[in-house]
C-alpha positions in Angstrom: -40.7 -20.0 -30.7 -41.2 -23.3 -28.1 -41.3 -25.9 -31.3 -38.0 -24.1 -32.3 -36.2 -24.6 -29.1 -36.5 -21.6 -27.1 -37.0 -21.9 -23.2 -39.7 -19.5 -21.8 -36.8 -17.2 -20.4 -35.1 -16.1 -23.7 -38.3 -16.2 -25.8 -39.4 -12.9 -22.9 -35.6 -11.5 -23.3 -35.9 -11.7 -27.5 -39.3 -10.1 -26.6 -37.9 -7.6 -23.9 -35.1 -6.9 -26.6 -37.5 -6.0 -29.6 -39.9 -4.0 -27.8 -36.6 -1.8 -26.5 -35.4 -1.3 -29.9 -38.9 -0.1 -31.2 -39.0 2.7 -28.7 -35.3 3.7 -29.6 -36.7 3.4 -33.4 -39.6 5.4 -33.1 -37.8 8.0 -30.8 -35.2 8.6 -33.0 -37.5 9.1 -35.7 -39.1 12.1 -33.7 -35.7 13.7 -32.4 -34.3 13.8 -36.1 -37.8 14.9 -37.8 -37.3 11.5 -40.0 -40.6 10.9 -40.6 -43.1 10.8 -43.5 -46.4 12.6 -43.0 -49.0 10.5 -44.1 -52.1 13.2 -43.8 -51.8 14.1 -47.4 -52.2 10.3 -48.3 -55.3 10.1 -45.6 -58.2 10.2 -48.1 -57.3 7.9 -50.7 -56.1 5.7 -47.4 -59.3 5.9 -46.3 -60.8 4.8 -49.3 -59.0 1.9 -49.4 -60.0 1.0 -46.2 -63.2 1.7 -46.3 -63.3 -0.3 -49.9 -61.6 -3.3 -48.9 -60.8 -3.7 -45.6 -63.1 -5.0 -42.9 -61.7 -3.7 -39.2 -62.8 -2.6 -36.3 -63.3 0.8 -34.9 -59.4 2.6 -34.4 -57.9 2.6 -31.0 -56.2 5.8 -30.0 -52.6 4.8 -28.7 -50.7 8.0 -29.5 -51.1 11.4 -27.8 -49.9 13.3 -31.1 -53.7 13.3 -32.7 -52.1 12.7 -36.3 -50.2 16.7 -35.8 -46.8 17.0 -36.2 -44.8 18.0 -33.6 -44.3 21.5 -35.3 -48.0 22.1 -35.2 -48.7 20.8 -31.9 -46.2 23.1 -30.6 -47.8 26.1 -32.7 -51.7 25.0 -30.9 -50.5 24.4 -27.5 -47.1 25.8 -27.0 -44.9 24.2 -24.1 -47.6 22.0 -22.7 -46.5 20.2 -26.3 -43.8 18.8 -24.7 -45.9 16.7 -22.2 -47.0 14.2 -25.4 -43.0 13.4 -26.3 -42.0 10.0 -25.3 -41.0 9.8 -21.4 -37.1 9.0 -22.2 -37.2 12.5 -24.4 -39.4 14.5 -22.4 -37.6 14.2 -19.1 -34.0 15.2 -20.7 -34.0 19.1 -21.7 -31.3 18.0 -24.0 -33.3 15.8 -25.8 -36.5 17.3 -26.0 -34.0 21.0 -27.2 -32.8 18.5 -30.2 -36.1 17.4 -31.2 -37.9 20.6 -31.3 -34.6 22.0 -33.3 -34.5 19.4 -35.8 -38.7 19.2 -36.3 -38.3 22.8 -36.9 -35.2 22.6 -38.8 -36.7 20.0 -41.2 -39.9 22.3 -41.9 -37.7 25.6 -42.7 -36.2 23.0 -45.4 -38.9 21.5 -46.4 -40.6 25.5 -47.2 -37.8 27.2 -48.3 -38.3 26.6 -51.8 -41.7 28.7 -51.2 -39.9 31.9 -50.2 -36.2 31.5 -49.6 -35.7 34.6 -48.0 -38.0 34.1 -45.4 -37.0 30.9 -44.2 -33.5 31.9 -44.6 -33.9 34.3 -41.8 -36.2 31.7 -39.8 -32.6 29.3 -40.0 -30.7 32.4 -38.6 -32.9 33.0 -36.3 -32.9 29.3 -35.2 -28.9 28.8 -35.7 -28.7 31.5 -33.2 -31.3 30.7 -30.7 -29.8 26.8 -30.7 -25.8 29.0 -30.0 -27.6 30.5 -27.1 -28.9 27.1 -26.0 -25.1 25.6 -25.9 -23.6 28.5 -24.5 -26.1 28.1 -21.5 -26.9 31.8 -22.0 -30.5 31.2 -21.2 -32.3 29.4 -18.9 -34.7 25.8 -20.1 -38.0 27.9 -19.5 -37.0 30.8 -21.6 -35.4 28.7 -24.3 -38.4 26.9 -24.5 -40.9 30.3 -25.1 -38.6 31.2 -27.5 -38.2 28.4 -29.3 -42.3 28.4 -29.3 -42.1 32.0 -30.9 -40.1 31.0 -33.8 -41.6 27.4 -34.6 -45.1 29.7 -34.9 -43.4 32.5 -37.1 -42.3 29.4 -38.9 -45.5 27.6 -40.0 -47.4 30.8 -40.3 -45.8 33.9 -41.8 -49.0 35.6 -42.8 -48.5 36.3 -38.3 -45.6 38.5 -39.2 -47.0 42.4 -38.7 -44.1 43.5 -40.8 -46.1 43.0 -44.4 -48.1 45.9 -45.9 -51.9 45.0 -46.0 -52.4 44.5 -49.8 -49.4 42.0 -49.5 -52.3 39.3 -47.4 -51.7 36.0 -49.8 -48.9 33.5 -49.2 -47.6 34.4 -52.7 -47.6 37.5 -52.7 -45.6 37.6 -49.3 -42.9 35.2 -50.9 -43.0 37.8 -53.7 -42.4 40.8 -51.6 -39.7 39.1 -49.6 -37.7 38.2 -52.1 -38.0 41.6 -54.0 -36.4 43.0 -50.7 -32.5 43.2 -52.6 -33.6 43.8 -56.0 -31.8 47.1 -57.3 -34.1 50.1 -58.0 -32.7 50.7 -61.7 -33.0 46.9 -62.4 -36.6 47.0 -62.5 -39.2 48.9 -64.7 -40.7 52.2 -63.9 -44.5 51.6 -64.0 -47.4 53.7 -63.6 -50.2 52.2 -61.1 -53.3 53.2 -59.7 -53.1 52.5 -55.9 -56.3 53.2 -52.9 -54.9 53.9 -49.6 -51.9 55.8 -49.9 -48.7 55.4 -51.8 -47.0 51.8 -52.0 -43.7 51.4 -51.6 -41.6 50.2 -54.8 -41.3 46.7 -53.8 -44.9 46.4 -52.9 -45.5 47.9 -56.1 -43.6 45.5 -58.1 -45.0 42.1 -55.9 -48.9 43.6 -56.8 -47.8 43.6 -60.6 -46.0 40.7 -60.5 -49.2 38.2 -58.9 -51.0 40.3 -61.1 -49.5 39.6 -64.3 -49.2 35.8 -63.5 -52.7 35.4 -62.9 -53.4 36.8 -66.2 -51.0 34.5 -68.2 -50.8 31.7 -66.2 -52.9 28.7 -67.5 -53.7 25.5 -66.4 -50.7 22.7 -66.1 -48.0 25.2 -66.9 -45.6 23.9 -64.6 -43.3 21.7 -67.2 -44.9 23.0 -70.4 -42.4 24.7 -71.9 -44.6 27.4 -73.8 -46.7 27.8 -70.9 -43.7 28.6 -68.6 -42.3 30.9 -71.0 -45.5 33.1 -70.7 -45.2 32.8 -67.4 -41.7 33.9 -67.4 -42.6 36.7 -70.1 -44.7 38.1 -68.2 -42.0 38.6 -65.2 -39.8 40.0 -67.2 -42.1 42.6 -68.4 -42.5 43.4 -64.3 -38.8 43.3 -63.5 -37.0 44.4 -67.0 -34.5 42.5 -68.5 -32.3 41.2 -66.1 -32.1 37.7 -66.7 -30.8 36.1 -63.5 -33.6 38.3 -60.9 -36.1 37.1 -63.4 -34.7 33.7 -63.5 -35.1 33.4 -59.7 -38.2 35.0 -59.1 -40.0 32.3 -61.7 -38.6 29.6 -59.6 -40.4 30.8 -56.6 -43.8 31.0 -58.4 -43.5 27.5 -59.4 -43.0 27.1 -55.9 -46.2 28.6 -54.7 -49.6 26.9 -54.2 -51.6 29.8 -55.0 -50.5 29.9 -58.6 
């Protein structure tokens, strides 16, 4: 920057300037959730790196440990906060907005797994964040609430509201989403349970995973012939009511366990 002219006083204020903007960069990022997780792409990262890249050992100049936000405030609750950036951490504003929008982002990001559930986690959240600008809580108790959801959040399995055969992630997003279907919509079946009679909507999420894991074959998402045993075999569960059945296959898709 000297051959081109600078003196030594703007080349530290063009410095001063660039180092301010990449904090209000990399903040922003946080507060909005705007950020791509990487840990998925970690292995084949690593391979590169290891393949081609000569470098020595990693330095550790971030507090977050490669978790997100979400999950750091799942492991260690409020003492999450301490590992914001200083200029978010010491405004309760800030650091309200960023745990809002991390969790916000998340309840997006699932809802395509079970829509009903994470529909009520965005109630939940649209209300708790009311509260927060009506001042109808204090910081402290905002904050153990906010902790509360943002765990009920990334794991639902916590929820003690599930029966105990419904223990999978898809058969959860099964049985929530079965919650408004209408009793003479679906098929009568005849089932063998142990431990006591099932309700009707636990009934009909055990046939359901049931009959998909029979059918279901490897690849079917996008194959059309595979799909439509996939989707015949809902609609021998639920009957023929097009739309319910319609829905339900676009949660299976959805789900990792299938």
């Amino acid at each position: 920057m000297q051959k081109e002219g600078y003196s030594e006083t703007e080349i530290d204020k063009i410095k001063r300037e660039v180092d301010h903007y990449e904090k209000v960069r990399e903040e922003v990022k946080l507060a909005s959730g705007d950020y791509v997780d990487l840990k998925m792409f970690e292995p084949a990262m690593r391979h590169l790196l290891d393949a081609y890249i000569s470098a020595d050992e990693s330095e550790k100049i971030s507090a977050f440990d490669d978790l997100s936000l979400v999950q750091m405030i799942v492991d260690r609750g409020e003492s999450a906060i301490e590992s914001l950036p200083s200029d978010i951490r010491q405004n309760p504003q800030a650091v309200a907005e960023t745990i809002e929008n991390n969790v916000r982002r998340l309840i997006i990001d699932e809802t395509s797994v079970n829509p009903r559930y994470y529909e009520k986690m965005s109630q939940l959240l649209d209300a708790l964040i009311l509260e927060r600008k009506h001042e109808a809580m204090d910081y402290k108790a905002y904050l153990a609430r906010m902790v509360e959801l943002t765990r009920k959040v990334k794991h639902p399995e916590s929820q003690s509201s599930y029966p105990t055969p419904i223990n999978t992630a898809a058969l959860r997003a099964l049985y929530d989403n079965l919650e408004d279907v209408v009793p003479s919509l679906v098929l009568e079946r005849r089932v063998s349970y142990e431990g006591g009679a099932p309700s009707r909507r636990e009934e009909r999420a055990l046939d359901l995973d049931r009959a998909i894991r029979q059918v279901k074959k490897a690849d079917w998402r996008g194959n059309r012939f595979k799909e439509r045993e996939v989707r015949n075999a809902i609609k021998d569960v639920l009957g023929d009511h097009d739309p319910l059945v319609d829905r339900i296959l676009e949660i299976i898709r959805a789900q990792r366990d299938y």
